[in-house]
N, C-alpha and C positions, 0 to 999 in steps of 0.2 A: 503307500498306495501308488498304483499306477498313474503317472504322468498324466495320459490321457486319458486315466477317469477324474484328474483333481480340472483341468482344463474344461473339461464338457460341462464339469457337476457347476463350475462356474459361468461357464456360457447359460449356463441353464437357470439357473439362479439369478442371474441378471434380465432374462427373456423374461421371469414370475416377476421380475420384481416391475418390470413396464405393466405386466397385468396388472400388478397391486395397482399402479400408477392408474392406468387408465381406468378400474373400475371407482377406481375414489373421485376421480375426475368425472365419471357419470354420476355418480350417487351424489354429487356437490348441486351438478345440473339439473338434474332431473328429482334427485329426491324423491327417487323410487326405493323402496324395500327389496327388492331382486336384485338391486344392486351391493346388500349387506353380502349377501350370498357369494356372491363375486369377488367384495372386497375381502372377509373374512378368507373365505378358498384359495386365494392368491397367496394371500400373507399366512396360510400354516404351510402351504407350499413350497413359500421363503424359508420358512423353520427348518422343509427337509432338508433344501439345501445347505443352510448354513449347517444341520445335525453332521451332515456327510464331511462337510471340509474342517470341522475343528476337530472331530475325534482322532485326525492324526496330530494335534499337538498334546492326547495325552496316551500315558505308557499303561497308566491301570486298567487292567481289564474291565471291572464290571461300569466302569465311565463308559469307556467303547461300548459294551453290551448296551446300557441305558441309550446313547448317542443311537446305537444304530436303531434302537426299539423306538424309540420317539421320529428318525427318519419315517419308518412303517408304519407307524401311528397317522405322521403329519400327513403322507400318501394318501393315505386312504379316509381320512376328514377332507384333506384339503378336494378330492374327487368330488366326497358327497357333496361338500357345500357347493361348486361349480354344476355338478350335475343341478343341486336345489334350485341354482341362481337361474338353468336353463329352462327347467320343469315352470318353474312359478310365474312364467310369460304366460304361462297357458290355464294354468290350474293354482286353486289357493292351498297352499302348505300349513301343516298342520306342526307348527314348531315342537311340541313336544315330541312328537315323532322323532324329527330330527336331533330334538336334546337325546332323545333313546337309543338312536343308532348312533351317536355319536360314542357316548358310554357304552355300548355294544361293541363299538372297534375295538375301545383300550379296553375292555376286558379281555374278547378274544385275544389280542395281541401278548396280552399276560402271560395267558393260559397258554395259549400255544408257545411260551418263549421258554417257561419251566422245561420241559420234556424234550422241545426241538431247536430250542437255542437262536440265535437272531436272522439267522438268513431265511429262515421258513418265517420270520414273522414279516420280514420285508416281501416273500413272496406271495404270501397271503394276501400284503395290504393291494398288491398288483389285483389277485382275482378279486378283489373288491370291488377296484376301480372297474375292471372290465366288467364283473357284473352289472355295474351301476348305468354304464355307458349303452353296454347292449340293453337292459328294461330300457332308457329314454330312445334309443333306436327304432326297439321294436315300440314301446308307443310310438314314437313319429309316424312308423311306418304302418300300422295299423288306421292310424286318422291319418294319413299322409293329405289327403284332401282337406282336411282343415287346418293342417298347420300351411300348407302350399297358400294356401289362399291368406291365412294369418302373416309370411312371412315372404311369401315370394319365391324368389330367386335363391338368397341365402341359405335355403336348405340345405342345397348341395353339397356345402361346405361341412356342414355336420357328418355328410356321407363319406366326405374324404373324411375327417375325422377319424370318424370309426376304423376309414381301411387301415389308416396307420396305426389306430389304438391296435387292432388284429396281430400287425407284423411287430409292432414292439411287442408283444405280450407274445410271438413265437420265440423273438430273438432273447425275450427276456428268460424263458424258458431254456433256452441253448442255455445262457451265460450261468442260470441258476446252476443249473445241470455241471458244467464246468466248474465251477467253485466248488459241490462239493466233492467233487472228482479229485483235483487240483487244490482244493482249500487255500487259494489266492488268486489273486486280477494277475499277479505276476507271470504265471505261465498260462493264461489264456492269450488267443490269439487276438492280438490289435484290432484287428479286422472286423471281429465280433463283437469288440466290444463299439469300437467306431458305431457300430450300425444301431447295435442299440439305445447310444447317445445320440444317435442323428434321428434314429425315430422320436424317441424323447421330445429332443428340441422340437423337431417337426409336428407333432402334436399339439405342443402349448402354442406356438406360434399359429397354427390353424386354430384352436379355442379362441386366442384373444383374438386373433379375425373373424371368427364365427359370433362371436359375442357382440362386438361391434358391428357387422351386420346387421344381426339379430337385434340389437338397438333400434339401429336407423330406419332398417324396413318395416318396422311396427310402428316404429313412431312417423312414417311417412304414410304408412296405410292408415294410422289414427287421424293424422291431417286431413286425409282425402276423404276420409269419414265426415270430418267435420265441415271439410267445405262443401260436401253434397247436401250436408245439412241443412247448415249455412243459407246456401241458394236453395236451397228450397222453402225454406222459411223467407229467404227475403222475396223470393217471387210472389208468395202469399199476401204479402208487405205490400210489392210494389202491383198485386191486382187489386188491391184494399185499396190503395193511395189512387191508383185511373178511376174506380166505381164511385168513390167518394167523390173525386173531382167532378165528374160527371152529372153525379146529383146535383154538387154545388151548381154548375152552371146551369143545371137545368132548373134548379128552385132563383135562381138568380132571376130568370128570364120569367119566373111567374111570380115574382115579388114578394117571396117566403125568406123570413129568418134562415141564414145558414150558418151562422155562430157555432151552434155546435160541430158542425160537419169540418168546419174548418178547423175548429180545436181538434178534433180526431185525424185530419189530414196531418195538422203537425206532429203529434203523437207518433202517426206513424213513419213520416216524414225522418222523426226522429231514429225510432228502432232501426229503420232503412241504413241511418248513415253510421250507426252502430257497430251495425251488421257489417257493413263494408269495411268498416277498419279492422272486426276482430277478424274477417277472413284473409285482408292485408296483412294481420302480425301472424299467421299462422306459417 
């Protein structure tokens, strides 16, 4: 194998494996469910990578063939489950589904590897990926105004995404193109393949920044959520506690029991100061 595709396929492999990293480090914290999606999607990711760099330590063909079909496989699972992990911030997933399409890949991948042999099955798992990316595009972009609002700023980042997901999926095209022309990395030209590694890298590296955005700014609009809440329940609180006081002093000055009014001042007195720390730990 080419040099510089065992070097990339390892820069690369190492960039998934910070995803795995970082999404286990969410799902620890947060112990959210959209984070399985993340974690799982990263680590069959890992698998592709590792598929790509051991099948040069064997000589029998049908290992290779397996090796690179399970590469194609890993691609195109490890998409949907990141696609699922981005989808399910927004909308509740219906797991079977996803058990379905996952058993969907490695069928097609089968079928298509009988008749057209391994490099159509790694090309396939690509158009899967990009179909998968453009449907979560064109929804975003269809509701653009509710996820904007949902997420902010960090959309953006999704938009580069996509532009790079495009140009890898031309360049990946060239390279396919090339192999079977050439049926080796050997006499393609460096240059092409660089770029299609660099897109590569470029991608995943925009995801896990897009993902960790996509975190923070929901989990910082969820705060704001709650501290408008928050103040506003406690305002209710602290017009209840001045009314209440009021009565008290004014039943005071006409020499009426105020025992109860003051058991209900501390009550509320209470929830008040409640209220104030849970808006502090947020």
């Amino acid at each position: 194998m080419e040099e510089l595709v065992i070097y990339s396929t390892i820069i690369l492999t190492f960039i998934r494996f910070i995803g795995l990293a970082v999404s286990i480090d969410f799902y620890f914290k947060m112990k959210n469910r959209t984070h399985i999606f993340f974690t799982l999607g990263w680590g069959v990711f890992l698998l592709a990578g590792f598929a790509v760099l051991i099948d040069e330590l064997f000589d029998i063909l049908l290992i290779i063939d397996i090796l690179k079909i399970l590469n194609g496989i890993f691609i195109a699972i490890g998409g949907l489950l990141i696609v699922c992990g981005i989808y399910s911030y927004f909308r509740v997933l219906n797991l079977k589904i996803i058990h379905v399409l996952n058993l969907l890949v490695i069928a097609v991948s089968l079928i298509i590897y009988i008749p057209f042999g391994t490099y159509l099955v790694r090309y396939s798992s690509m158009i899967i990926c990009l179909f998968l990316f453009i449907s979560l595009f064109i929804l975003m972009w269809l509701e653009r105004e509710k996820f904007k609002k949902i997420i902010g700023k960090p959309i953006k980042w999704y938009y580069i995404v996509v532009f790079f997901f495009f140009c890898y999926i031309n360049i990946y095209l060239l390279i396919y193109h090339l192999i079977v022309i050439f049926l080796s990395y050997k006499n393609i030209d460096s240059f092409a393949i660089f770029l299609y590694y660099f897109n590569s890298i470029a991608i995943t590296i925009l995801v896990i920044f897009f993902s960790i955005q996509l975190e923070y700014a929901i989990l910082n609009n969820h705060k704001f959520q709650l501290k408008d809440k928050y103040s506003h329940n406690l305002g209710n609180i602290m017009q209840s506690i001045i009314s209440s006081q009021e009565m008290i002093e004014e039943h005071n000055s006409l020499g009426v029991d105020t025992t109860a009014l003051e058991g209900l001042n501390a009550i509320k007195l209470k929830e008040a100061s409640n209220l104030i720390k849970e808006i502090r730990d947020l």
